[in-house]
C-alpha positions in Angstrom: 46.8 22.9 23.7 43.6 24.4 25.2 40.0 23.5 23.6 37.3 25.6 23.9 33.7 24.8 23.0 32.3 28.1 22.6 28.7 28.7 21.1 28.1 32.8 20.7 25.4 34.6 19.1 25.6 37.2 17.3 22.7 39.4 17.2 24.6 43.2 17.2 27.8 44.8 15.5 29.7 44.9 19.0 28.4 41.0 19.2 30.5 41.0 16.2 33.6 43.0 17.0 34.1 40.9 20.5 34.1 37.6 18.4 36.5 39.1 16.1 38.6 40.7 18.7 38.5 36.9 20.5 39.8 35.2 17.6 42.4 37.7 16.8 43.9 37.0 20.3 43.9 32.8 19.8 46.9 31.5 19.0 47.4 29.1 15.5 46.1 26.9 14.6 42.2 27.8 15.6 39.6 25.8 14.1 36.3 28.3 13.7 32.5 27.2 12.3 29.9 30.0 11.9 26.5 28.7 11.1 24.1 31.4 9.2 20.5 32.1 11.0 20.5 29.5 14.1 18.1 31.1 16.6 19.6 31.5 20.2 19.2 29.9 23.4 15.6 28.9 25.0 13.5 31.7 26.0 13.1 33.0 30.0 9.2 32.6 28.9 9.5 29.5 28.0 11.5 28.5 30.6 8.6 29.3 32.7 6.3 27.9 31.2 7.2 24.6 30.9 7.8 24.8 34.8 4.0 25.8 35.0 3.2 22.8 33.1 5.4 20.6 35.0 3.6 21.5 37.8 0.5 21.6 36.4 1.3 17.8 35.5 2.1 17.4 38.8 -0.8 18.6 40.3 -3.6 16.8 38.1 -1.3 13.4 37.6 0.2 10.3 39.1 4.3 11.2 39.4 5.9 14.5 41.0 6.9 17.1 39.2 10.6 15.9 38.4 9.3 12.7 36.9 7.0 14.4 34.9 10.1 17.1 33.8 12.3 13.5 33.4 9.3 12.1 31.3 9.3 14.7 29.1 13.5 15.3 28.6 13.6 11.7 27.5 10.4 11.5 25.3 10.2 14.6 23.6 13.7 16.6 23.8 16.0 13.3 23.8 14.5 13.1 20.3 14.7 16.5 18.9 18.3 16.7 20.0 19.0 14.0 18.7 17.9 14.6 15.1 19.3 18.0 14.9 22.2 18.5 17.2 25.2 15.7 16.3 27.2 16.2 19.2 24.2 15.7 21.7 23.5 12.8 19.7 26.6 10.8 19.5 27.3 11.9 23.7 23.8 10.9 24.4 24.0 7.0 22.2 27.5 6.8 23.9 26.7 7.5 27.8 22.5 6.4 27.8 20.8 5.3 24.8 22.1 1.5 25.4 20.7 2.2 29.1 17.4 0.3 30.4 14.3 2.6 30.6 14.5 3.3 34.1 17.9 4.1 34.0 17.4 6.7 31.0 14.6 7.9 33.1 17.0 8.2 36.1 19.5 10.1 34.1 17.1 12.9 32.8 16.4 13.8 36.7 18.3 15.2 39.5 20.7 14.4 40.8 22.1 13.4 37.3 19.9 15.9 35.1 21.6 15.0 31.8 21.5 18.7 30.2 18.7 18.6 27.5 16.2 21.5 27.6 19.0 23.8 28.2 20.9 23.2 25.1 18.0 23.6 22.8 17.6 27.0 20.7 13.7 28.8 21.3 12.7 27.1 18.0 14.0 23.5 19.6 11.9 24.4 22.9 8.9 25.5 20.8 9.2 21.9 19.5 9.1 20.0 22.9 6.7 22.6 24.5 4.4 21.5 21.6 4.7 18.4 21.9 4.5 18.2 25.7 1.2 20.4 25.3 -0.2 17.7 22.2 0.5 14.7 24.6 -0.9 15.8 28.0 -4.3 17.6 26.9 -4.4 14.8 24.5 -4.7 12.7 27.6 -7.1 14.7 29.5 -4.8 17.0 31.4 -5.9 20.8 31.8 -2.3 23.0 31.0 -2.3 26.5 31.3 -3.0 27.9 27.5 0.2 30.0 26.7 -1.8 32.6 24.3 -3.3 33.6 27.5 0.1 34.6 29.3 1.9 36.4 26.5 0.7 38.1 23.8 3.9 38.5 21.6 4.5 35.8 19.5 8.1 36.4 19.0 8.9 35.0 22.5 7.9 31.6 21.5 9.3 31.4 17.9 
């Protein structure tokens, strides 16, 4: 038996049709969950803007730019996946959460880049963008404000 771990979203009536016409071609038994509302994968914009602030970290701080991006996976998206996505959380206690702190940190980078960011939905990167931006200019460090990159506010709820 093949298992599929499929996530779509389904924003337009062909969206809609495609999914139907995929699960009219499974064969039994199919196990299907369809969640109402959840808002889709992380933004392009905000893809690029925590780069800019990675590097912006970078720049004004002590580490390079990975260990800043690994410093941040594992501090404030570990956390937010963790409380709201169950199968992150139970893969994430099982393969690094019993791990020493270096090792987690070690994990979050490259080569081993265990996938966080890119499994969040724009409202979970919102989230850790926030809290990246709270921590660091908290601390003293200058990051590019984002209200003076974009002005629509939809890209970044």
């Amino acid at each position: 038996m093949t298992v599929y771990h499929m996530k779509r979203f389904i924003k337009t009536d062909q969206d809609k049709a495609q999914l139907i016409a995929f699960i009219q071609n499974q064969s039994k038994p199919i196990t299907v969950t369809i969640e109402q509302g959840i808002i889709g994968k992380r933004s392009l914009d905000q893809n690029k803007l925590q780069r800019l602030w990675i590097n912006e970290l970078a720049e004004q701080g002590d580490m390079t730019a990975e260990e800043y991006r690994a410093f941040c996976k594992l501090h404030f998206g570990v956390p937010i996946l963790r409380s709201e996505n169950e199968r992150f959380c139970q893969l994430y206690d099982k393969k690094v959460k019993w791990r020493s702190y270096a090792d987690k940190l070690e994990f979050m980078a490259e080569p081993f880049d265990f996938p966080v960011t890119r499994l969040m939905t724009t409202k979970q990167h919102k989230q850790y963008l926030d809290a990246i931006y709270v921590h660091y200019t908290g601390l003293g460090f200058r990051l590019t404000d984002p209200e003076n990159l974009w002005s629509d506010d939809e890209k970044f709820n």
